[in-house]
N, CA, C and O of each residue as an XYZ file, in Angstrom:
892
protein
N     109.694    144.704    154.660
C     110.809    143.771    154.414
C     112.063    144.339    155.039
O     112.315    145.543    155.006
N     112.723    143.570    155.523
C     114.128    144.068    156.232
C     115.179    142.893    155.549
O     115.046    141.745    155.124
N     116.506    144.048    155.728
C     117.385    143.117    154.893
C     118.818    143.338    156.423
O     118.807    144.066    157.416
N     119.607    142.567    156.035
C     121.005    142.180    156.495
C     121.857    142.667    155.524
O     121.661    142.452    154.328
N     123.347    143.691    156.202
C     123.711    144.238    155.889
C     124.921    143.550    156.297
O     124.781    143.055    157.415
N     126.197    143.322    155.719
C     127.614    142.720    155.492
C     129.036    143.833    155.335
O     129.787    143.649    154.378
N     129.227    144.572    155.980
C     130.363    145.232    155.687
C     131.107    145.481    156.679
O     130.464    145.640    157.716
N     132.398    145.597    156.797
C     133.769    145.633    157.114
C     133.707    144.111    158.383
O     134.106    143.964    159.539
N     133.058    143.308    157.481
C     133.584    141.733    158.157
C     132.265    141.395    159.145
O     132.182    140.179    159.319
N     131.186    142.173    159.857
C     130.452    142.770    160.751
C     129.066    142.687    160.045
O     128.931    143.276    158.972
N     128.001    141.974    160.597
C     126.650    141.496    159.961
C     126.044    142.977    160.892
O     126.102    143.023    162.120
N     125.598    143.870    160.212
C     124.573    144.763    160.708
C     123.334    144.278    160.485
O     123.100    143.572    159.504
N     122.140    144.705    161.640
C     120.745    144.525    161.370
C     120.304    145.717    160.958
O     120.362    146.654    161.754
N     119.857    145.889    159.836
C     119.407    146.765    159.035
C     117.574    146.315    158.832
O     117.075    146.203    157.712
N     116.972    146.155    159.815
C     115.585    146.006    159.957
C     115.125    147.570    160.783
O     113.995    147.973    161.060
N     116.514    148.243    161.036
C     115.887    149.771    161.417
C     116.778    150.518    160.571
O     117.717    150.054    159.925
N     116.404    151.712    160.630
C     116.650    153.256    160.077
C     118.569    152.845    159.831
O     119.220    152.217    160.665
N     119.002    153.259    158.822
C     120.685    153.913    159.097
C     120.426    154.477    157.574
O     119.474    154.437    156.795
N     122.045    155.141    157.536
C     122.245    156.004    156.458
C     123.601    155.242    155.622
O     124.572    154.623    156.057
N     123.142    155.623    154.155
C     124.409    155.106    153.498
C     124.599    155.732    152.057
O     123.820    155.967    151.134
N     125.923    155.900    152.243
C     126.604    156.259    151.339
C     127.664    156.320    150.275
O     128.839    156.435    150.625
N     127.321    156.249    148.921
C     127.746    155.970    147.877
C     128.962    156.792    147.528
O     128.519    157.890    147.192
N     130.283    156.799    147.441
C     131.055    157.579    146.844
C     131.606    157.249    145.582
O     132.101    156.135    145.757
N     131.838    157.661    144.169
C     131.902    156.885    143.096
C     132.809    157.805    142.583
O     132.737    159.020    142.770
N     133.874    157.087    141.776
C     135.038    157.730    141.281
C     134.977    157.810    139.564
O     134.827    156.712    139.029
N     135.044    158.600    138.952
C     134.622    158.711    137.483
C     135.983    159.776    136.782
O     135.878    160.635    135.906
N     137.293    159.306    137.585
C     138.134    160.130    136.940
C     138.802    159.207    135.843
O     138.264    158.327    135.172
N     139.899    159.565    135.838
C     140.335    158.851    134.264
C     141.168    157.189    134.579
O     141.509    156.416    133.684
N     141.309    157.006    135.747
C     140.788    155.504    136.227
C     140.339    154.788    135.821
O     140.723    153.627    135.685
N     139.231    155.349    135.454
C     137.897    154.243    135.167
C     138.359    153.661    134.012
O     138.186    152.448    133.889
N     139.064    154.446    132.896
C     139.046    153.967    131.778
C     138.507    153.942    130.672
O     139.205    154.150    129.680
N     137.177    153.692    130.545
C     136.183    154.000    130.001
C     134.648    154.439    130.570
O     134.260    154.599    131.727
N     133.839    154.583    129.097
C     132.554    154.883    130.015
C     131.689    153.893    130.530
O     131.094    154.040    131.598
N     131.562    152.537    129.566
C     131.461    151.166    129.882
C     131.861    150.844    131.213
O     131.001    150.239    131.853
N     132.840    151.063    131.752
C     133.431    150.673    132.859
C     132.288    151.702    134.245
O     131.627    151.409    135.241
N     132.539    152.592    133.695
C     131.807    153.810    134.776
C     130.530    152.817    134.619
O     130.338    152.504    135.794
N     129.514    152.119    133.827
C     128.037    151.916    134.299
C     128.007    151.057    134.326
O     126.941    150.471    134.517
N     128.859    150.588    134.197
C     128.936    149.034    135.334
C     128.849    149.286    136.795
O     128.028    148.775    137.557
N     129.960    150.288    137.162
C     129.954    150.763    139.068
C     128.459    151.204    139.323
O     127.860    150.930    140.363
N     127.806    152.058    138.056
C     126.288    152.608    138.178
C     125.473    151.381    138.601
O     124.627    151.261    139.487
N     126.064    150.330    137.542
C     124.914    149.312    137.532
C     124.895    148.840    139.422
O     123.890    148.900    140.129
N     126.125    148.446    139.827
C     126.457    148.075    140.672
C     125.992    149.263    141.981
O     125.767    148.901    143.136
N     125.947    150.086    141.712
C     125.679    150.779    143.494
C     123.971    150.945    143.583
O     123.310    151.106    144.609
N     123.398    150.836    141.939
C     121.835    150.576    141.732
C     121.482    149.403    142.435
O     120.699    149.662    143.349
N     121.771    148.217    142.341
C     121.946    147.412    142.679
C     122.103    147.222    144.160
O     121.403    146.404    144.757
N     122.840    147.821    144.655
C     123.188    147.417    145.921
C     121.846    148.125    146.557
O     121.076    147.386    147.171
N     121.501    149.649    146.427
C     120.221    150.386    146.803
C     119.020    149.689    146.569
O     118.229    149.765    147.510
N     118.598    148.946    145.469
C     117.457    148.136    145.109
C     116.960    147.252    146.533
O     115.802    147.007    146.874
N     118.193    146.881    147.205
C     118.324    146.104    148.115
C     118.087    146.480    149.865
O     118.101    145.715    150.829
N     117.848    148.137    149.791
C     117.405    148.405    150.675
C     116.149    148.801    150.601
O     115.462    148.853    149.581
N     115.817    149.107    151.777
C     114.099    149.497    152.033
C     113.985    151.018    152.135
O     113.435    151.459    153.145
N     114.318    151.651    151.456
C     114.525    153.261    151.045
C     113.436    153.709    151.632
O     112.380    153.076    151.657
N     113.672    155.233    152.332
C     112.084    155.985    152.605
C     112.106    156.783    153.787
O     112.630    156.415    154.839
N     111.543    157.864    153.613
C     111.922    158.882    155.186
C     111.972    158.408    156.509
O     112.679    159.014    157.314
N     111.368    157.475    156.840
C     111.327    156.461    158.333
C     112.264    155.426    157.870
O     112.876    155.010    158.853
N     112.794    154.584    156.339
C     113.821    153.796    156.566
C     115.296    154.261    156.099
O     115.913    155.306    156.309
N     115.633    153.065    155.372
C     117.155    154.036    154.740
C     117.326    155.835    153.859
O     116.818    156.305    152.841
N     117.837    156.126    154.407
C     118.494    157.089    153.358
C     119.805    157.228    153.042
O     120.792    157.120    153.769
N     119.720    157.483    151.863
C     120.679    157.176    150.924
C     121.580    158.526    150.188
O     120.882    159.414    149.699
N     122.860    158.656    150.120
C     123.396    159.729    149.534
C     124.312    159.167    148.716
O     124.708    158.005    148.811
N     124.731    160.126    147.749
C     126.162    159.639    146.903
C     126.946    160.916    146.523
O     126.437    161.966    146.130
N     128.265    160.668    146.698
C     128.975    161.688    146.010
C     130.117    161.157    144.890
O     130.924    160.234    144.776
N     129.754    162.097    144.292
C     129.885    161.756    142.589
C     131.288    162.981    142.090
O     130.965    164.163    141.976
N     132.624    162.612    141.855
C     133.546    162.937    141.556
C     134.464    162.496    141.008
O     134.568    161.277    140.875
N     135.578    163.523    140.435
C     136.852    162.914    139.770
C     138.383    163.732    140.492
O     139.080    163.379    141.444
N     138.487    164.854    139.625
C     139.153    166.062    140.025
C     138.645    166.685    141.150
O     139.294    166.926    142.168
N     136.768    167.103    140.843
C     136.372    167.854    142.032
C     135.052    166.870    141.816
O     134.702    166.044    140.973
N     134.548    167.386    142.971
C     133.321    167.012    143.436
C     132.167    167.453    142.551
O     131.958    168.666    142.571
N     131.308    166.655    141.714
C     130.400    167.447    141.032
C     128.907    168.067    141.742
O     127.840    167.865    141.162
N     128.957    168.711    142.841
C     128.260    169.326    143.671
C     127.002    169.215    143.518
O     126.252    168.960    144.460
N     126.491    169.442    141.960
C     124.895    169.568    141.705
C     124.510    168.555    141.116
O     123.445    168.403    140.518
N     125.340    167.833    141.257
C     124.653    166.117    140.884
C     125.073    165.094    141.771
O     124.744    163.931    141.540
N     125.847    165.425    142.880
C     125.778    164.466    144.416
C     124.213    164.971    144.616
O     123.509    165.674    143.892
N     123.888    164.174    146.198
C     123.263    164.558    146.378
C     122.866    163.943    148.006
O     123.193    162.825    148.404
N     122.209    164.810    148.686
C     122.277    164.166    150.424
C     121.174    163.436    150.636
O     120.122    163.253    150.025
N     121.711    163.012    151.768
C     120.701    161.793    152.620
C     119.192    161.891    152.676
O     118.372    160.994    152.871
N     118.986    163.369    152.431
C     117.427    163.617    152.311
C     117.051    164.390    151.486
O     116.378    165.400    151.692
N     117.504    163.937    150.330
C     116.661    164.406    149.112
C     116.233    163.599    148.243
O     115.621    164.003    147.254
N     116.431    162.584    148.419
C     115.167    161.220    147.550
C     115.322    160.101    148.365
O     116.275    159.630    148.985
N     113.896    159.722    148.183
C     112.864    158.872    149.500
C     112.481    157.672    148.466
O     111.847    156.761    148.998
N     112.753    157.521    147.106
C     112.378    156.395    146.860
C     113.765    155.384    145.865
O     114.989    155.508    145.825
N     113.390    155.014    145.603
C     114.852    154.074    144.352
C     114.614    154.196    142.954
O     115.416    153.675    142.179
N     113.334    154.990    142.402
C     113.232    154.961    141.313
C     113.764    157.045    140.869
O     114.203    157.476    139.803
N     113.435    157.913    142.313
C     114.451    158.516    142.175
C     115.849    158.801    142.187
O     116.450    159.540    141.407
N     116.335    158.114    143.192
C     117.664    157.237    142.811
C     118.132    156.828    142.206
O     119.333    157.098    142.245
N     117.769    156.035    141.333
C     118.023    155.229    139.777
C     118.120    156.480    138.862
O     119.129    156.512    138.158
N     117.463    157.264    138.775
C     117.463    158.232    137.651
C     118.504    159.454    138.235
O     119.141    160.253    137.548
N     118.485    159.388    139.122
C     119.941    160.411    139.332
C     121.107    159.678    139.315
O     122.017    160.472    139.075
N     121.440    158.814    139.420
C     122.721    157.803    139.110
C     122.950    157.253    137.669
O     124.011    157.246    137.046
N     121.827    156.832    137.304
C     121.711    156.800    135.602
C     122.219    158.448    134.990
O     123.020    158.291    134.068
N     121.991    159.690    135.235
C     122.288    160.095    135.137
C     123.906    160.874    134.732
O     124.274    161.787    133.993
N     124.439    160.090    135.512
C     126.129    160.376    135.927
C     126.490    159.699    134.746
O     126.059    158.686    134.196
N     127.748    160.828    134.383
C     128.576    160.428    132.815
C     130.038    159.916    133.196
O     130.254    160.060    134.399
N     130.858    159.482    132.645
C     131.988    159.229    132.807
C     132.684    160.814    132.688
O     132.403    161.767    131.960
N     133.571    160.650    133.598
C     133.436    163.058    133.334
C     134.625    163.300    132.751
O     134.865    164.487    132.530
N     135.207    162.731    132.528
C     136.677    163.220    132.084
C     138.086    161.768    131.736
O     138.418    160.858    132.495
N     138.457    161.999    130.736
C     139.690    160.987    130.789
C     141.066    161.494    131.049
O     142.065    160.778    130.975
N     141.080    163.150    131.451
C     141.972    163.119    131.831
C     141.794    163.993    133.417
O     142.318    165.028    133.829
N     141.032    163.253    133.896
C     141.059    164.220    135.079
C     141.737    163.299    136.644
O     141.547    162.083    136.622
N     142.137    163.611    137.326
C     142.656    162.403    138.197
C     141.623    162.419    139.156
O     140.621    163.132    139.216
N     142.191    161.149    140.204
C     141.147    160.496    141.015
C     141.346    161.483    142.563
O     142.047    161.046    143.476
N     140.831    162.447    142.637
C     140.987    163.388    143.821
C     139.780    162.731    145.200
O     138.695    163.228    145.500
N     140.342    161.689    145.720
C     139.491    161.040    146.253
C     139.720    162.176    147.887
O     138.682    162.290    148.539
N     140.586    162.691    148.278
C     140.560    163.633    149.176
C     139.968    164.724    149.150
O     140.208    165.531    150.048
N     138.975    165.066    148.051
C     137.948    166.168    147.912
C     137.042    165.826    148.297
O     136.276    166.550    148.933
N     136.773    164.254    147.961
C     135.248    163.134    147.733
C     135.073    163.115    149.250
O     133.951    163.280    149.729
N     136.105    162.925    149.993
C     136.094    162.514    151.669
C     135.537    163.820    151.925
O     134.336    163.914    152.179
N     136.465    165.091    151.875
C     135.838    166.398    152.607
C     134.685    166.736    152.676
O     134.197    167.330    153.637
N     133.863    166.270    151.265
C     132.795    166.542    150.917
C     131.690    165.966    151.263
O     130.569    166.450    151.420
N     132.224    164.469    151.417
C     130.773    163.661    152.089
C     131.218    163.925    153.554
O     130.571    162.974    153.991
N     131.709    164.364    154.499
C     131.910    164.779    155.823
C     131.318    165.895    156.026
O     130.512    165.973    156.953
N     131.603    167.074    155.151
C     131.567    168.316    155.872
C     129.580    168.780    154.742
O     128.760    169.620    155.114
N     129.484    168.078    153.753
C     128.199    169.104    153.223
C     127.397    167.429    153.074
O     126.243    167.501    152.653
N     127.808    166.279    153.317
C     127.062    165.126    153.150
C     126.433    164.651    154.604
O     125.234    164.589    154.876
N     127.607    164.313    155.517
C     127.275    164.062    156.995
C     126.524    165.355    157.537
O     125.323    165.623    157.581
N     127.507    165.970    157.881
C     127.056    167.045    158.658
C     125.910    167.698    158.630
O     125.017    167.909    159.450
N     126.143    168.028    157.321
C     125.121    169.027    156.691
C     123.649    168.236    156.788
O     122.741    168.730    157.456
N     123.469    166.896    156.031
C     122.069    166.274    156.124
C     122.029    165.911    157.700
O     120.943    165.357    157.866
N     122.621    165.963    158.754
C     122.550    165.835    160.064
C     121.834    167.108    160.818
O     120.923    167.195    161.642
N     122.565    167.925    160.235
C     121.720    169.064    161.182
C     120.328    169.459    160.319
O     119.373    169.759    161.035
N     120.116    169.494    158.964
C     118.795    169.919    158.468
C     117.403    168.815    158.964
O     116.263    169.155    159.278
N     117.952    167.520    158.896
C     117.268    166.066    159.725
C     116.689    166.499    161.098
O     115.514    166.391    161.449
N     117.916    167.103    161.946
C     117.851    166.683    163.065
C     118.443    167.915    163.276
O     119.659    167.755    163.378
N     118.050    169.311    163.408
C     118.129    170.642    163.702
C     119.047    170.832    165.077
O     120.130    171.361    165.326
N     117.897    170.018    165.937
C     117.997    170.285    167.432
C     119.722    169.817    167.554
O     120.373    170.377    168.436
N     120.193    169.130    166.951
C     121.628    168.439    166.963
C     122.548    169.084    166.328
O     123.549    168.410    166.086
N     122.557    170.276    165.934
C     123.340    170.902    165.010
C     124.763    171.506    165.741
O     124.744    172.062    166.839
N     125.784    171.334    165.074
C     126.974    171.433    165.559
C     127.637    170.569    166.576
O     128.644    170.805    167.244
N     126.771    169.393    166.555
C     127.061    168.241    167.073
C     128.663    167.233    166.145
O     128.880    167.631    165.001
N     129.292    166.463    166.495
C     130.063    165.142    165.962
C     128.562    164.467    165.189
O     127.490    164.110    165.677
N     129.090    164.501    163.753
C     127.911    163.964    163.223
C     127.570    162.284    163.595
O     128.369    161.351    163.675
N     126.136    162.289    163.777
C     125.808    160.754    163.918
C     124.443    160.461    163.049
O     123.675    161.395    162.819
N     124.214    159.357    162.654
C     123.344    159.352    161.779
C     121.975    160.021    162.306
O     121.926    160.418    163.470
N     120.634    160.173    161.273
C     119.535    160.301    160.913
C     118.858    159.861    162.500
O     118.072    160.437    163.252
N     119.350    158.984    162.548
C     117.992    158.133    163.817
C     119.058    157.373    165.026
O     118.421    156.759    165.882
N     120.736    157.340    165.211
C     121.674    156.626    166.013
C     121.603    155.578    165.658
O     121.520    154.745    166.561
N     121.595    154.973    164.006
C     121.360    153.340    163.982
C     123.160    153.472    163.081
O     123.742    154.514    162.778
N     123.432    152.647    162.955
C     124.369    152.320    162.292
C     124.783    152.779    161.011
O     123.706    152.952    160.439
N     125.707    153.091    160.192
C     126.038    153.671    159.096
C     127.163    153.230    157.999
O     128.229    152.646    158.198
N     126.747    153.566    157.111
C     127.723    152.672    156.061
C     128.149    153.237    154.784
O     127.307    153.251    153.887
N     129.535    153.794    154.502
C     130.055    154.100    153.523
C     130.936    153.475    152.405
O     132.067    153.030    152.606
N     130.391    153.488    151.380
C     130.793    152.382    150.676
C     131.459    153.267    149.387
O     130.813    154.131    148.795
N     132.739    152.937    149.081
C     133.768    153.854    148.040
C     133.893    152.346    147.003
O     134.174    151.158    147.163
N     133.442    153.382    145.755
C     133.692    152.538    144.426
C     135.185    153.296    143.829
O     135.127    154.491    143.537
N     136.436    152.577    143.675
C     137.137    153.408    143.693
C     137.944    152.348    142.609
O     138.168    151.154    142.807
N     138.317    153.174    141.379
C     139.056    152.853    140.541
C     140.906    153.326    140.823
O     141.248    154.311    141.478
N     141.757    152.462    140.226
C     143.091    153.060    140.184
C     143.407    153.261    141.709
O     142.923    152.729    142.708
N     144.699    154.518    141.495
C     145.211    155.074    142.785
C     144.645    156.429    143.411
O     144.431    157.339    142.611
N     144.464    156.583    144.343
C     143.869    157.902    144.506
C     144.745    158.710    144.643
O     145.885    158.266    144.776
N     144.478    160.557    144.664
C     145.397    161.156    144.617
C     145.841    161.326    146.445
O     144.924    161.561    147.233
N     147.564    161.154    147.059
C     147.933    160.766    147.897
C     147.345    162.062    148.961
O     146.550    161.846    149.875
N     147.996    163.625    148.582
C     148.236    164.452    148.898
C     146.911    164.526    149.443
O     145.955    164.485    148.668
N     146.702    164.651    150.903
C     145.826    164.945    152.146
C     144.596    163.657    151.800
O     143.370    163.765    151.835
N     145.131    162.891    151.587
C     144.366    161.622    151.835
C     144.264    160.652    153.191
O     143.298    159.970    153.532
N     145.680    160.812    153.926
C     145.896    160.092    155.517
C     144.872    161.434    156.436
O     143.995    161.114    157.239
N     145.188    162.783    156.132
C     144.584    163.432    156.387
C     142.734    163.526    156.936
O     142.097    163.813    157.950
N     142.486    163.088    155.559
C     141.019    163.214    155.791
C     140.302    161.724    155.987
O     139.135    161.437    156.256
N     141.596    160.801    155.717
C     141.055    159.356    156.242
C     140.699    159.458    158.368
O     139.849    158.904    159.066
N     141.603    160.230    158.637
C     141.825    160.477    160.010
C     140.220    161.193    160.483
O     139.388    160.841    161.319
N     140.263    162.104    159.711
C     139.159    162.619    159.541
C     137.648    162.211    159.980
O     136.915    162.646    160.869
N     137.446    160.999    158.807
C     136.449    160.287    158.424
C     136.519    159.383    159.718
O     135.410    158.918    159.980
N     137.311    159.081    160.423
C     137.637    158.109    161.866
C     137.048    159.047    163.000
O     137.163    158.687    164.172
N     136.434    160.216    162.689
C     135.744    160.863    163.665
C     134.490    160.715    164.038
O     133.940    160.997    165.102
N     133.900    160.029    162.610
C     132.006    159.535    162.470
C     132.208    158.493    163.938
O     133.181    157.960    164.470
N     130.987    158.537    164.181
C     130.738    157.601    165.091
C     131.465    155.931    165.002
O     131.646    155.200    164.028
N     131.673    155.795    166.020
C     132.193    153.979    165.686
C     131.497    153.385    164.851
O     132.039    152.965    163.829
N     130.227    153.210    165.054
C     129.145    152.278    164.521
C     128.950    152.662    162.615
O     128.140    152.178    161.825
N     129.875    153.538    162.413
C     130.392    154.032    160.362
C     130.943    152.879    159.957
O     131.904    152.462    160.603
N     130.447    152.098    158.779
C     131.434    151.080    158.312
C     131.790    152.028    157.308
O     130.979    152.766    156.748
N     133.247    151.989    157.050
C     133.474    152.342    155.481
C     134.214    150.648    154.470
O     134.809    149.665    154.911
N     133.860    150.957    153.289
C     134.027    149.837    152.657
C     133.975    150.514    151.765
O     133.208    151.416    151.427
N     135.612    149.667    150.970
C     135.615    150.039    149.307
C     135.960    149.030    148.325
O     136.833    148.162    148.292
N     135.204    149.318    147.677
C     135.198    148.407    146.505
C     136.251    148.736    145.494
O     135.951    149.760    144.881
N     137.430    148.184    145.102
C     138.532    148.464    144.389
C     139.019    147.452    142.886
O     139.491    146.333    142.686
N     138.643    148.439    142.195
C     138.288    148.070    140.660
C     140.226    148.295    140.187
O     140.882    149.336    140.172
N     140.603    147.052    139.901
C     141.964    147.724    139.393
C     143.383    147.436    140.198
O     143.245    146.895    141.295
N     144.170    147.614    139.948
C     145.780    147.066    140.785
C     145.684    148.575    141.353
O     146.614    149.106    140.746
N     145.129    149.538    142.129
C     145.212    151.089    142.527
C     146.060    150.439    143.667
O     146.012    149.251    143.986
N     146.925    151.501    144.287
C     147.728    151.380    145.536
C     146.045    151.926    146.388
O     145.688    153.066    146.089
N     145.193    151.198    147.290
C     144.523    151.243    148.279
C     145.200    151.056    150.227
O     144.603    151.021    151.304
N     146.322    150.997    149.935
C     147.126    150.731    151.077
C     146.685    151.801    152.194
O     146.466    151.293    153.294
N     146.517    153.194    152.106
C     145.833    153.669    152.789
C     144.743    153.100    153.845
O     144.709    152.819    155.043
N     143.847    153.087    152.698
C     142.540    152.383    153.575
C     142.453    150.725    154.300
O     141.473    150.470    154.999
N     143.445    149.736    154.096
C     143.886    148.493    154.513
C     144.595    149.073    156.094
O     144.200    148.794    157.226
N     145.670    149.891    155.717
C     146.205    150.496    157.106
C     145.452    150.971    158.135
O     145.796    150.905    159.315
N     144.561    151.389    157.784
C     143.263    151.907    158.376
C     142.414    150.674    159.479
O     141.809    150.653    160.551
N     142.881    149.676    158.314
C     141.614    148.688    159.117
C     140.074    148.993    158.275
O     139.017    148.581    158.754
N     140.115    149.573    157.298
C     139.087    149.744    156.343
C     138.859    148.306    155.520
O     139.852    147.791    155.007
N     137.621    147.686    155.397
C     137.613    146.386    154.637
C     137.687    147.203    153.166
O     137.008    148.184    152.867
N     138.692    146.537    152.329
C     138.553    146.114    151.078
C     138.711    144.878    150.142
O     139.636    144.068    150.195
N     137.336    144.858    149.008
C     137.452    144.314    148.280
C     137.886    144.606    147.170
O     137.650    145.694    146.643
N     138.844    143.353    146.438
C     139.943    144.478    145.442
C     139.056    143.398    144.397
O     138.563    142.409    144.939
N     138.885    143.559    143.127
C     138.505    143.152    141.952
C     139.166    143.706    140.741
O     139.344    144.924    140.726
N     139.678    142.777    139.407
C     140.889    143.020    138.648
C     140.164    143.989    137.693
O     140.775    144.996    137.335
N     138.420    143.678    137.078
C     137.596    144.884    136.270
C     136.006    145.084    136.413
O     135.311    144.188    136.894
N     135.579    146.049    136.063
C     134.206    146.659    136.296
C     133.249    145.020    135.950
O     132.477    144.650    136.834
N     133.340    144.434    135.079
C     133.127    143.305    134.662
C     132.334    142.540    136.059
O     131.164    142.161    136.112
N     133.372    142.461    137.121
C     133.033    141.607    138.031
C     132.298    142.134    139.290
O     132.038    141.603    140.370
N     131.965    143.801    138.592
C     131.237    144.280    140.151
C     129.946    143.406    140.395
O     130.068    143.186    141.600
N     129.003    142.890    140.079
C     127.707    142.197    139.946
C     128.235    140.915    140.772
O     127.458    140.548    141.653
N     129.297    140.252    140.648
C     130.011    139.165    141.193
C     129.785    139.507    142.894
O     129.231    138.645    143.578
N     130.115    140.444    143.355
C     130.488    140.650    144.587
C     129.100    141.282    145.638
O     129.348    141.522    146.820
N     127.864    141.479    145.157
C     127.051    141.959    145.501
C     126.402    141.384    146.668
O     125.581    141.837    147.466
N     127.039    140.176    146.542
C     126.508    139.155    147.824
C     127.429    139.668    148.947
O     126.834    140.139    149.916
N     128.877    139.662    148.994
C     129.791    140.180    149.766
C     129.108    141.362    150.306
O     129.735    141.573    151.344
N     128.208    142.244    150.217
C     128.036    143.291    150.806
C     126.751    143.303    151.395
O     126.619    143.831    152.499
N     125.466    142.626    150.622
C     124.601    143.049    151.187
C     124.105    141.216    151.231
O     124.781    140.246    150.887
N     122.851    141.252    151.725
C     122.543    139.892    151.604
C     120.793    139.646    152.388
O     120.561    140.290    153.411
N     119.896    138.888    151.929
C     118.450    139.226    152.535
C     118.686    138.255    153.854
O     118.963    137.089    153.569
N     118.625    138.524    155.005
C     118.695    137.820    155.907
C     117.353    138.018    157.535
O     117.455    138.094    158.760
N     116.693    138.019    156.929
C     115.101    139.053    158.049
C     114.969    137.774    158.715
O     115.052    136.583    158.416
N     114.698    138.588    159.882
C     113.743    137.313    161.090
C     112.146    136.707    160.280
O     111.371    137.298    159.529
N     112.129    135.519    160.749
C     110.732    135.156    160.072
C     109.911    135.504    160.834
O     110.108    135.165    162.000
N     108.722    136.270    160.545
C     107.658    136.616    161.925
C     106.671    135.489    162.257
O     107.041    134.380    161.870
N     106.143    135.513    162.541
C     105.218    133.775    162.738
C     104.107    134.899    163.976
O     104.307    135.601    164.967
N     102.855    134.445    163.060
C     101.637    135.199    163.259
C     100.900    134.305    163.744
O     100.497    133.381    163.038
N     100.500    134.443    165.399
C     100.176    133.456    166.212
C      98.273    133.915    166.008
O      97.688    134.998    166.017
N      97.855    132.640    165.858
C      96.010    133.000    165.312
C      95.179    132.724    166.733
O      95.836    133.049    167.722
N      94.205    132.328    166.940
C      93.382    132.628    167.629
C      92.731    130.972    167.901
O      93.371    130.142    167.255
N      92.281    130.737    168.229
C      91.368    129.141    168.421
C      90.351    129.507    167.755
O      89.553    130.419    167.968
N      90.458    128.221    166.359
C      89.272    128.234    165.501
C      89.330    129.298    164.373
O      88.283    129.699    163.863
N      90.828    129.868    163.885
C      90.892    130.787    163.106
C      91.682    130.329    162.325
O      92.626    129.717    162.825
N      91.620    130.428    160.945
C      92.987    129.880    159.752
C      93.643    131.084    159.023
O      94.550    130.896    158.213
């Protein structure tokens, strides 16, 4: 099964290999913990929807507030199916209510030990390369991002993140009145939504089943 992929305005064919990635904000933003598994429910959701597996998608997420929670992110090639996926995202707690939204750690981190790093262990021979995905297919980063993020080296590592290959969508999903002005300046698509409530609402906006029909030509005298 192949699906059609919708982000930053741009219909990707996602009937081959790309990589994507989850960044999820669980600082004191969120609000509550209710609120946090709703975004769970929602990035489950969006993964259900791909065709997960060492020859198709792989999938990463990084999971932070203040800092990066290191041993519960996790990279592009370390689970091959969605039911391990599901249970490491089910996993994730709401981490703190008073911790702020250090979304300029979340960037460093899926660049320098998320990209990079699952780039060269993938794909050895490429190491110390400008990271590009798994297989050269297209790529897609998708930020669940509550509130405002913290400012300080955020243009910084947005600049940064403008180093992935062209063919990187980033897309964030924005839960909340947060100043996102950053990433709009950018030319980054966002969707802004007023609460966690309505992430399930928007699921079409991002992904959507759209496959070529194959039509299986028979033989004379065959049904």
């Amino acid at each position: 099964m192949c699906f059609a992929f919708f982000l930053a305005g741009v219909l990707i064919d996602s009937c081959v290999n790309r990589d994507v990635l989850f960044i999820m904000d669980s600082a004191q933003d969120v609000g509550n913990s209710r609120s946090f598994d709703l975004a769970k429910d929602f990035v489950i959701d969006v993964a259900r929807r791909l065709e997960i597996g060492q020859n198709n998608f792989h999938v990463a997420a990084v999971y932070y507030a203040q800092n990066v929670e290191n041993q519960r992110s996790f990279q592009l090639d370390r689970f091959y199916s969605i039911n391990d996926i599901e249970n490491q995202i089910r996993s994730y707690n709401w981490l703190n209510q008073n911790q702020a939204n250090n979304m300029p750690t979340a960037l460093t981190y899926a660049r320098t030990s998320i990209f990079q790093a699952s780039s060269n262990r993938i794909r050895p021979e490429r190491a110390g390369d400008r990271y590009q995905s798994t297989d050269g297919a297209d790529n897609a980063v998708i930020i669940v991002n509550f509130g405002t993020p913290t400012q300080a080296g955020l243009y910084t590592e947005l600049e940064r993140l403008d180093q992935l290959p062209d063919d990187t969508r980033v897309f964030i999903v924005n839960v909340g009145n947060g100043d996102v002005s950053a990433f709009r300046n950018r030319g980054y698509r966002v969707i802004s939504i007023q609460n966690a409530n309505q992430l399930n609402s928007i699921i079409g906006q991002i992904i959507s089943v759209r496959c070529p029909v194959v039509v299986r030509k028979l033989k004379p005298g065959t049904t």
